[in-house]
PAKOLMI-856219 format. One record per residue: residue number from 0; residue in one letter; x, y, z of N, C-alpha, C, CB in turn. Coordinates in steps of 0.1 Angstrom, whole numbers. Atoms other than C-alpha are relative to their C-alpha. Glycine has a CB too. Example, Ala and Ser with C-alpha at 12.3 -4.5 7.8 and 13.67 -1.06 7.14 Angstrom:
BEGIN
<num 0 residuo A nx 9 ny -12 nz 0 cax 123 cay -45 caz 78 cx 9 cy 12 cz 0 cbx -10 cby 0 cbz 12>
<num 1 residuo S nx -9 ny -11 nz 0 cax 137 cay -11 caz 71 cx -8 cy 11 cz 8 cbx 4 cby 5 cbz -14>
//
This chain:
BEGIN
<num 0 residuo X nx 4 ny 1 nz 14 cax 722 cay 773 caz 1565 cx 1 cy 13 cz -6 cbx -13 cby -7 cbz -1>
<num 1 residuo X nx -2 ny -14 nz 5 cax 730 cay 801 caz 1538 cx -12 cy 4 cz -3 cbx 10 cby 1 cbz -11>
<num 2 residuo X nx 15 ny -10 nz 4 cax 700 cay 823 caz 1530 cx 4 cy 2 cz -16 cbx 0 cby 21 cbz 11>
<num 3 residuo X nx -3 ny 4 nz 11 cax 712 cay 823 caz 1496 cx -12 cy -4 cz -6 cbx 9 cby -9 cbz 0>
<num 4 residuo X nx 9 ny 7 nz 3 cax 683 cay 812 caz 1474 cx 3 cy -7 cz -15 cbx -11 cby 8 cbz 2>
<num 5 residuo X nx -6 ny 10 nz 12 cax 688 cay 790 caz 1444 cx -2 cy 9 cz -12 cbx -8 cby -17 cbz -1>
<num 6 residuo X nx 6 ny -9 nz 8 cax 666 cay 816 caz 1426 cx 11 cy 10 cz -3 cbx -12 cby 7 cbz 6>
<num 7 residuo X nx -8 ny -8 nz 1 cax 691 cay 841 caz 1430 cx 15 cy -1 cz -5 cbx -1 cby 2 cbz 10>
<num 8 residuo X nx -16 ny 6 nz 9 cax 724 cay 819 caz 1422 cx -6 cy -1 cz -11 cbx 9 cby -17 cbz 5>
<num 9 residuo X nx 3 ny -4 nz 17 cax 704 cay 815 caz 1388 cx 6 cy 9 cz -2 cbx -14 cby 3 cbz -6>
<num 10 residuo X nx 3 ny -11 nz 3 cax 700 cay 851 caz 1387 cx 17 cy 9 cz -6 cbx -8 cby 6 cbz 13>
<num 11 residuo X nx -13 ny -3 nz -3 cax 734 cay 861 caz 1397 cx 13 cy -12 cz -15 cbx 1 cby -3 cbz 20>
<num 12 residuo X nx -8 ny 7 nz 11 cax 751 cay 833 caz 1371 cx -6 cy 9 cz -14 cbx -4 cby -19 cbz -1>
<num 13 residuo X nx 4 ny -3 nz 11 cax 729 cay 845 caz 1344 cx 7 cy 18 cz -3 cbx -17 cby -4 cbz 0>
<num 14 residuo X nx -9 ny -18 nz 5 cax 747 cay 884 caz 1346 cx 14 cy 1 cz -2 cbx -2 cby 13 cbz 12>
<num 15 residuo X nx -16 ny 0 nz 3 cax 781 cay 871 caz 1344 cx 2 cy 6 cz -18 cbx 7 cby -19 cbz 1>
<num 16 residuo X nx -3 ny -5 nz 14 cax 802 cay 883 caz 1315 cx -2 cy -15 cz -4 cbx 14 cby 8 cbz -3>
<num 17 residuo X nx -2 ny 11 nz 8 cax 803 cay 859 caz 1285 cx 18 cy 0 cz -2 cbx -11 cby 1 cbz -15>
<num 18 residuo X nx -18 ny 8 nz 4 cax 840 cay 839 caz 1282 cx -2 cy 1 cz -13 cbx 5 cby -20 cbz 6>
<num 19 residuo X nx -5 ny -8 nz 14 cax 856 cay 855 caz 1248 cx 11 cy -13 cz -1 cbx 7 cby 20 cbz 1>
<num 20 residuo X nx -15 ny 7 nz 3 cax 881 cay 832 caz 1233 cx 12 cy 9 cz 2 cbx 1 cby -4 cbz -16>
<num 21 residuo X nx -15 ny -11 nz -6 cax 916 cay 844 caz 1243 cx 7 cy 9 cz -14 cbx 18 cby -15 cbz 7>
<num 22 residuo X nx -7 ny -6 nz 13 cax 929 cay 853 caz 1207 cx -9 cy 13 cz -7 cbx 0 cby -14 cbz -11>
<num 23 residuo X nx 13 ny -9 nz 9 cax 894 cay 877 caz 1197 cx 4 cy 20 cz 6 cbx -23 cby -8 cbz 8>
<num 24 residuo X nx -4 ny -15 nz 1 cax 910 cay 909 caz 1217 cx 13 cy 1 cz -10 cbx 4 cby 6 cbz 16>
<num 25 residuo X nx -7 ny -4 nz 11 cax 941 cay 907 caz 1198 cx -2 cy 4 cz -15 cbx 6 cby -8 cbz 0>
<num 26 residuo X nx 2 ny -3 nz 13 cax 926 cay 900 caz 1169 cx -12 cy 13 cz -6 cbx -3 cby -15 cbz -4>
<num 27 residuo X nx 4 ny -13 nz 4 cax 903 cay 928 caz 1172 cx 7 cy 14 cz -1 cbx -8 cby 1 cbz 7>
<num 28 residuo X nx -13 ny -9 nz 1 cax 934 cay 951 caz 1181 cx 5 cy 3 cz -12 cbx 10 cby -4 cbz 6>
<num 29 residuo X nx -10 ny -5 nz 15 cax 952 cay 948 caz 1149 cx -10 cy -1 cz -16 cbx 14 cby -15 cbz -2>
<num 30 residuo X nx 5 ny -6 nz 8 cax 922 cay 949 caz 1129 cx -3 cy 13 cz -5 cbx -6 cby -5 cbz 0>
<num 31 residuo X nx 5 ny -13 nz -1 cax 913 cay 979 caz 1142 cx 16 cy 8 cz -3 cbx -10 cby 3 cbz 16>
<num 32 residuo X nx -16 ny -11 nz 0 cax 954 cay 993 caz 1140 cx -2 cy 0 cz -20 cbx 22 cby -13 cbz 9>
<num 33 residuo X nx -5 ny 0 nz 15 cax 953 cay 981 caz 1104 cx -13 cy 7 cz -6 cbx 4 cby -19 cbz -7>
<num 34 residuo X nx 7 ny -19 nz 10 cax 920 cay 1009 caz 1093 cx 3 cy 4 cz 5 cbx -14 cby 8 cbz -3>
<num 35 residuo X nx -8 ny -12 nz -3 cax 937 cay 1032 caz 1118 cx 11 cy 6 cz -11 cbx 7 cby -4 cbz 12>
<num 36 residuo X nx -11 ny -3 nz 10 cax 967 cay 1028 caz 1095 cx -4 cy 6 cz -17 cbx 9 cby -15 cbz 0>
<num 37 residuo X nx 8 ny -3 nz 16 cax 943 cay 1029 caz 1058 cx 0 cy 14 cz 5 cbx -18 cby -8 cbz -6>
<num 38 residuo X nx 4 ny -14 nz -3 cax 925 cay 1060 caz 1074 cx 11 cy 10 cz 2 cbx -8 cby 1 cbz 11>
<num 39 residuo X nx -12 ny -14 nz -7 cax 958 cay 1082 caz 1085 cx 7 cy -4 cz -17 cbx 15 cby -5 cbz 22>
<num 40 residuo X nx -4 ny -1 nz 13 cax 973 cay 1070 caz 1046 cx -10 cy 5 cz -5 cbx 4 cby -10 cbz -6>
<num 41 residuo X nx 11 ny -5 nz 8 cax 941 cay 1079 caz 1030 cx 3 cy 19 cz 1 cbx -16 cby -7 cbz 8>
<num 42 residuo X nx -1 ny -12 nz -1 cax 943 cay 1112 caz 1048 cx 10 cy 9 cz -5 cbx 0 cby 1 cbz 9>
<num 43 residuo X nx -11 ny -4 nz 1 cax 976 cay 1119 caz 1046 cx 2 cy 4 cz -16 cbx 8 cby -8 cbz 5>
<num 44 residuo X nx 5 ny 9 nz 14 cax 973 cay 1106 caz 1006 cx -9 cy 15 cz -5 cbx -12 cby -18 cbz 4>
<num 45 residuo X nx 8 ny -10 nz 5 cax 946 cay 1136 caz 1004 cx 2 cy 16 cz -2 cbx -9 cby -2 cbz 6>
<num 46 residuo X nx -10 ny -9 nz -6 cax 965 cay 1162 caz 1021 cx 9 cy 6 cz -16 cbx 10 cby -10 cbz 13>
<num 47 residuo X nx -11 ny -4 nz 10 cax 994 cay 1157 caz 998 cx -8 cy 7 cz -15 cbx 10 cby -14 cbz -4>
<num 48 residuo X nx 7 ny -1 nz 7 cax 973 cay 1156 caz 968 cx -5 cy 18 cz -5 cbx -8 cby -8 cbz 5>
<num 49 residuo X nx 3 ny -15 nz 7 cax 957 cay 1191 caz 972 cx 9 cy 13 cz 3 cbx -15 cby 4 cbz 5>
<num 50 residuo X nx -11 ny -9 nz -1 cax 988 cay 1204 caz 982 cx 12 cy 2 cz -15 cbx 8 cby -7 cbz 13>
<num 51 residuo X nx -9 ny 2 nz 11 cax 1001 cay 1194 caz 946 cx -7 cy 8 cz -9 cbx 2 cby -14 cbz -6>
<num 52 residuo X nx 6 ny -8 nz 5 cax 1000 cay 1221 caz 923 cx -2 cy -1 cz -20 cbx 8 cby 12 cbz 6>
<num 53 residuo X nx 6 ny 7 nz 13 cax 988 cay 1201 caz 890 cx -11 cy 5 cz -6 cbx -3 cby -12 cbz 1>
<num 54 residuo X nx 12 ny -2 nz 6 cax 962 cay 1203 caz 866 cx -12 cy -5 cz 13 cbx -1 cby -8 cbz -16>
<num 55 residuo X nx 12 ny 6 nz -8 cax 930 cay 1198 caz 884 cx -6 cy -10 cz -7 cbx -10 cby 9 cbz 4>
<num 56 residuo X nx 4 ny 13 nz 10 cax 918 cay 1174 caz 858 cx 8 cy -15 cz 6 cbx 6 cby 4 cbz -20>
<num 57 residuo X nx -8 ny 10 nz -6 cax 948 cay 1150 caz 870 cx -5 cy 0 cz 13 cbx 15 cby 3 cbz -2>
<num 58 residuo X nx 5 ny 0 nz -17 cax 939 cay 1160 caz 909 cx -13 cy -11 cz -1 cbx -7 cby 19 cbz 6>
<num 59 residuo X nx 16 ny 2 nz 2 cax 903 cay 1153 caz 901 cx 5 cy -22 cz 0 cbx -9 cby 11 cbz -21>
<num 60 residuo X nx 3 ny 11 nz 3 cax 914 cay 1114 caz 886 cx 9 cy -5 cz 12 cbx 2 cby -3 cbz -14>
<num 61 residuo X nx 1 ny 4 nz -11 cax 939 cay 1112 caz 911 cx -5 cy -4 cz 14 cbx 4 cby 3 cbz 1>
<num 62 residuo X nx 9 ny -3 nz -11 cax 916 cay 1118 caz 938 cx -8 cy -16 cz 3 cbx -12 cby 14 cbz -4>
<num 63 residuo X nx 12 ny 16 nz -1 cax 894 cay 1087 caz 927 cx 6 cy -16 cz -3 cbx -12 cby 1 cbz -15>
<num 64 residuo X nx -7 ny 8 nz -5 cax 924 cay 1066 caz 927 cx 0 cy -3 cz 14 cbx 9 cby 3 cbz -5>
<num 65 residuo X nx 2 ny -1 nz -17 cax 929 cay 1074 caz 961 cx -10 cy -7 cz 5 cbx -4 cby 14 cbz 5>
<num 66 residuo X nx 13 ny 12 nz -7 cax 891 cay 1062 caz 973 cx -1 cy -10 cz -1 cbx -11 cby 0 cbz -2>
<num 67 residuo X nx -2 ny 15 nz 8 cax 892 cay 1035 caz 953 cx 14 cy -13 cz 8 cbx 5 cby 5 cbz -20>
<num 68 residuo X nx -9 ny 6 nz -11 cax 922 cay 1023 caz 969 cx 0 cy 0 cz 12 cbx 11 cby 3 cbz 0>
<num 69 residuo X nx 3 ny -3 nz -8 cax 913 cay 1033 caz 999 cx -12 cy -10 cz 8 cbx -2 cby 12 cbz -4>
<num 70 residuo X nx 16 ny 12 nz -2 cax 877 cay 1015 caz 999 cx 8 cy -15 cz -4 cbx -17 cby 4 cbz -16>
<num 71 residuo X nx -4 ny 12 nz 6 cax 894 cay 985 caz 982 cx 9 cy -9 cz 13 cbx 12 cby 5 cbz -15>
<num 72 residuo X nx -14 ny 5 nz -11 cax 926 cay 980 caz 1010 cx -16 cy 1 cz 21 cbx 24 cby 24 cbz -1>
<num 73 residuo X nx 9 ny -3 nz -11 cax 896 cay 988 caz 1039 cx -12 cy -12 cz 2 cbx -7 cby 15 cbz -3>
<num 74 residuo X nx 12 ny 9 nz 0 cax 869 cay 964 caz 1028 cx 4 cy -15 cz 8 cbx -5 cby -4 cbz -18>
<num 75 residuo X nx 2 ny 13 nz -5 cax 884 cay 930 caz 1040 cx 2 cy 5 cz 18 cbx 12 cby -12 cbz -7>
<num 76 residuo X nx -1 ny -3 nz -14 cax 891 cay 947 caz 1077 cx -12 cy 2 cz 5 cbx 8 cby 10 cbz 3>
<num 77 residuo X nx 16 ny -2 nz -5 cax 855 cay 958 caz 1077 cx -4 cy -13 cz 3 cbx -11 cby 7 cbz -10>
<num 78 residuo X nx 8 ny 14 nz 0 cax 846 cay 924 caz 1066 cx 3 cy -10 cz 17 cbx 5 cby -10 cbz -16>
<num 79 residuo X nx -5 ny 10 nz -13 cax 865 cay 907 caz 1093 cx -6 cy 7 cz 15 cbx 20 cby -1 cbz 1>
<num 80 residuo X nx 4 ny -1 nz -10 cax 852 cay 930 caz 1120 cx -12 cy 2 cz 0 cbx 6 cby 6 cbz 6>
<num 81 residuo X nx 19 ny 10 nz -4 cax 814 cay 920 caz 1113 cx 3 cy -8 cz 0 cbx -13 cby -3 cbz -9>
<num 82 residuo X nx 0 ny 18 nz 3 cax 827 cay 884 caz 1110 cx 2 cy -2 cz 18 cbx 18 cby -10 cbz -12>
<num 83 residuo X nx 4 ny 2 nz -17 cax 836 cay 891 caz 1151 cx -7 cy 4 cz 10 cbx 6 cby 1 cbz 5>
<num 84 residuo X nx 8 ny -4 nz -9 cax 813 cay 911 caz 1160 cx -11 cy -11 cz -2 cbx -4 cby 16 cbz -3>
<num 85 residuo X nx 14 ny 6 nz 2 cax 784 cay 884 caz 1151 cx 6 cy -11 cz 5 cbx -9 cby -1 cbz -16>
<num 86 residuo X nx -4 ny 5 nz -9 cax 812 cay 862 caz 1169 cx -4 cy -1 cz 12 cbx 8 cby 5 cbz 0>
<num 87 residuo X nx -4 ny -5 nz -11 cax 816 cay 881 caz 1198 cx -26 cy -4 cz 2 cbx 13 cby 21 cbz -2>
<num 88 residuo X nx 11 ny 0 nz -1 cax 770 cay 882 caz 1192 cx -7 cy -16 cz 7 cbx -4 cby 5 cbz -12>
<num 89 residuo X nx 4 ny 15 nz 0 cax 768 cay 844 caz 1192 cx 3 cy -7 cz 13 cbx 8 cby -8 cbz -11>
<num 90 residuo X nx -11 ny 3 nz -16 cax 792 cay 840 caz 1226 cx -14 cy 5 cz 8 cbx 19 cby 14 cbz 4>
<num 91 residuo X nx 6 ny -4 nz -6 cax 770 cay 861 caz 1242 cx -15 cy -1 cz 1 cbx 5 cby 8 cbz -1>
<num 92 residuo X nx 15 ny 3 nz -5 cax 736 cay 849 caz 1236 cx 1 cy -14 cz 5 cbx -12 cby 2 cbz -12>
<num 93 residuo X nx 2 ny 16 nz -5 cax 746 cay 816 caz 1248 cx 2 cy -1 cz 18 cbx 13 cby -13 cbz -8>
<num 94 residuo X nx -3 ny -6 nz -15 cax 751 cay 832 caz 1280 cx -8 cy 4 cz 8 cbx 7 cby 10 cbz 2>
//
């Protein structure tokens, strides 16, 4: 007879990982590629910018184009990755 105790198969089930739907790493991958991609334009975007030898008055409004677009093209990728992280929260307390 195994020595095993039933107490312990609980124990031992209850520390498994939690099962992720198959599609939630991808889809965290290319959320996260697509602000990799905002943030390295943004930068880049800023770069050029004060490399341009304009009025600063133009720089200046440029500039707040930039964020603005920046924050604007960024916000639904944020949004989507709280929508899986409270996903990924919900998986895992049922576990």
């Amino acid at each position: 007879m195994p020595r095993t105790s039933t107490a312990r198969l609980a124990s031992a089930a209850s520390m498994q990982c939690p099962s992720y739907p198959a599609n939630l790493l991808p889809q965290l991958q290319s959320t996260l590629a697509a602000l990799a991609d905002i943030e390295l334009r943004y930068h880049s975007d800023q770069e050029q910018l004060q490399g341009w030898g304009g009025p600063e008055a133009i720089k200046m409004r440029f500039a707040a184009q930039l964020a603005e677009r920046y924050q604007r093209e960024r916000a639904p990728y944020v949004q989507r990755l709280a929508e899986l992280q409270l996903l990924m929260d919900r998986i895992a307390l049922r576990h």
